[in-house]
Steps between C-alpha positions, in 0.01 A plus 500: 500500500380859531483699225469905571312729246791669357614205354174383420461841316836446341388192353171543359336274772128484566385320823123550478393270815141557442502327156784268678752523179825641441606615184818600351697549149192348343477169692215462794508235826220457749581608914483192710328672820470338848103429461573345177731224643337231660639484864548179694299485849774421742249366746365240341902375581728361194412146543153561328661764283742225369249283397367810288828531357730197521728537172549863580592412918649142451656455141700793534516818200552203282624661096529192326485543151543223208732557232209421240320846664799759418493400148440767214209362244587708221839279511548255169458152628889431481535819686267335789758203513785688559360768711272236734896318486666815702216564704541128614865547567393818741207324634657577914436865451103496470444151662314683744808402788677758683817584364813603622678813455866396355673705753782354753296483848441841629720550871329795735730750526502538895683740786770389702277505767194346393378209780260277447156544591159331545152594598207326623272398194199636362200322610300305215110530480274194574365560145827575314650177614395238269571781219807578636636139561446463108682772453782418637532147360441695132821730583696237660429256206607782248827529686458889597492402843716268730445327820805523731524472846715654778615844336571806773297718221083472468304773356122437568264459172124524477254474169312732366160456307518615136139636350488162300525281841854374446746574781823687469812449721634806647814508746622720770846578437552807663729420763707339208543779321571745761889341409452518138789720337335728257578514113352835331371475186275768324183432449330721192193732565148362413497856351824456310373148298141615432645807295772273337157340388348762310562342155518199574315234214442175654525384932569215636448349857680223581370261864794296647314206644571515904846684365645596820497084589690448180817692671702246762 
């Protein structure tokens, strides 16, 4: 997101990159800069990288949570029961699994003259394969993938290295949506929510865990 300095102006914003904090209405964060984050060689290859970092490649962005850790300690012990009771009863929505969104299967809206189409596939590196093979099995186990054969459509895929080793799966659909029929929707201004913003009291940032998988 890029923030101009009108608006910055407009909300009493203070970027002072020397110091490396931001302050604003009162409240004060510290700038994550690129020589602050600890980068990941990519030539010492993802296999020995994995063994650096095998729950973040291998076990996946895992969010379990047990219902005995949500639970409020200033609550009166027959409080505890009941409210350790309903977290119990709503246990599948932080067991850490990915979720489903409960929407009727989303249908591509296509052209009438939309043809199939496939493309040769991106090559894999000798040092990504092992990683990558892992991968796969993770997203395939998860159900966000699917093995088929013999389809007319293939859209070549290829991984990408995230700063904290794990891969990412990225695919080419291009060609697909050359045929995709359009649906406009307006999107609102960066510069139109930060003003809305002005007064605001408390924020809150909420992380969907791998939320575009948890859409069929």
């Amino acid at each position: 997101m890029v923030i101009g300095r009108d608006i910055m102006t407009a909300l009493g914003l203070v970027v002072d990159f020397g110091a490396g904090r931001i302050q604003w209405d009162g409240s004060e964060m510290t700038i994550k800069t690129a020589d602050k984050i600890p980068q990941t060689s990519v030539a010492r290859g993802l296999v020995e990288v994995a063994e650096e970092c095998d729950d973040e490649l291998f076990a996946g962005d895992s969010t379990d949570v047990k219902p005995a850790d949500l639970l409020p300690q200033h609550l009166e012990a027959v409080l505890q029961h009941c409210y350790l009771k309903l977290l119990d009863g709503f246990y599948d929505l932080y067991s850490g699994r990915l979720g489903r969104i409960r929407l009727p299967d989303y249908v591509l809206p296509l052209t009438t003259d939309y043809e199939p189409s496939h493309a040769k596939p991106y090559s894999v590196a000798r040092s990504q394969e092992d990683a990558a093979r892992h991968e796969m099995k993770r997203l395939l186990d998860l159900d966000v993938v699917e093995q088929i054969y013999g389809s007319e459509a293939a859209a070549p895929a290829f991984f990408l290295l995230k700063p904290s080793g794990a891969l990412r799966l990225l695919v080419d659909f291009r060609q697909l949506n050359r045929f995709l029929r359009r649906s406009p929707y307006y999107v609102p201004k960066i510069r139109e929510i930060l003003l809305r913003l002005d007064k605001a009291k408390y924020m809150s940032t909420l992380d969907a865990n791998m939320g575009y998988f948890a859409r069929r």
